[in-house]
Structures are given as structure tokens and as C-alpha cells.
C-alpha positions in Angstrom: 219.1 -112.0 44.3 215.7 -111.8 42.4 215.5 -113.8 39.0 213.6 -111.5 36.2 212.2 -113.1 33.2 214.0 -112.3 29.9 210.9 -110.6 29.1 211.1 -108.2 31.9 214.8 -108.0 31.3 214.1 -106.8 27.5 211.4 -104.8 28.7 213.7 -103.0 30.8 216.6 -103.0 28.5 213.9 -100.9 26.1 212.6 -98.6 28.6 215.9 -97.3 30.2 219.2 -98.2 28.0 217.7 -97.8 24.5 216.3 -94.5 25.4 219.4 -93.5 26.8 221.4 -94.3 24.1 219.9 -92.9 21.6 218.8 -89.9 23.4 219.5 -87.1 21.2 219.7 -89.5 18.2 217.7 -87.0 15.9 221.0 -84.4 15.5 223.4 -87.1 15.4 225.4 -87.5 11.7 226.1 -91.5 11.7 229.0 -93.0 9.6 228.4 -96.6 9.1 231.5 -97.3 11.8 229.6 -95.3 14.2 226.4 -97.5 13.4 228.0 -101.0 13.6 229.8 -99.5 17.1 226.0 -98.9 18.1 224.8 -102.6 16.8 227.6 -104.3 18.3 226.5 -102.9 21.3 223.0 -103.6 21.1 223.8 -107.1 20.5 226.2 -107.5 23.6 223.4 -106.1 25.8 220.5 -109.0 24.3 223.5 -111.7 24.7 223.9 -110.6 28.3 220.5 -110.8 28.9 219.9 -114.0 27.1 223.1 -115.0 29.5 225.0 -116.2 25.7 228.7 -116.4 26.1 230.7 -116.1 23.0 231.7 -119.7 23.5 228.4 -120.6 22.4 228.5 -120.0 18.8 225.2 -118.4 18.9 224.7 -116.4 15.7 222.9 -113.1 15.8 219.7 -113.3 14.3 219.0 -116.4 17.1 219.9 -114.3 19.4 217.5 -111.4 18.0 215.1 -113.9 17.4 215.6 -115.2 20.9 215.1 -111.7 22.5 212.3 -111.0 19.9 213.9 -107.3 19.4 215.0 -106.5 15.9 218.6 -104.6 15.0 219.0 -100.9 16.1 218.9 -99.6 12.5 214.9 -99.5 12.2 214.5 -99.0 15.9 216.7 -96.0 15.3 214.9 -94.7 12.4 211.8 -95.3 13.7 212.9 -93.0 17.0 214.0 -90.2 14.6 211.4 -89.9 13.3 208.8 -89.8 16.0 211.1 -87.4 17.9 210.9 -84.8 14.6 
């Protein structure tokens, strides 16, 4: 079994399962529930990385501050708009 660093596995996490999520993102309508479904998401994937359990009582901005990746809302806008 090979041992990536948690930068590689962020990396990685960027590259391949943020673009594939929000491929497409542009024509999407959000709600709010539809964004918080997204977020909660994103923050499953950086505590699985990080290798948090929930038993931990790790809140989420260390855990964003641990993966030094900020929430999906910006990084959401941000591919919007380079993808208009």
C-alpha cells in the first residue's frame, strides 16, 4: 500500500473530484439545500483525507485550515466564472 502525503492527497482531491463535481457547475440553479449537500460533501472528502473520524470533535474550519483548502462556495464561484 503506498502512503501519499496529505498534500498529494489534496492535490489530487483538486485535480480529479472537485473538477468532477462541479463539472457543468456554470448552468446549474443552486438552492441553498443543494449547496450545503455540496459542502457537506466537500468536508467529508478533507476529513477522509485528513483520516478525522467524527469521534474526534474536530470542527470544520480546523479541518479546512488543516487541509489549507477553503469552503466550496468561493471555489465554486471562482470556477463559474472562469468557465464563462
Amino acid at each position: 500500500m503506498y502512503h501519499l502525503s496529505t498534500t498529494i492527497k489534496v492535490h489530487l482531491y483538486q485535480a480529479l473530484v472537485m473538477y468532477v463535481l462541479l463539472y457543468g457547475a456554470e448552468t446549474w440553479t443552486l438552492l441553498i439545500a443543494d449547496m450545503n449537500t455540496l459542502e457537506a460533501f466537500h468536508m467529508t472528502c478533507q476529513r477522509q483525507i485528513l483520516d478525522i473520524h467524527w469521534w474526534d470533535h474536530v470542527s470544520n474550519l480546523e479541518v479546512l485550515h488543516q487541509s489549507r483548502l477553503s469552503t466550496l462556495i468561493p471555489w465554486s464561484i471562482k470556477h463559474m466564472m472562469l468557465c464563462v
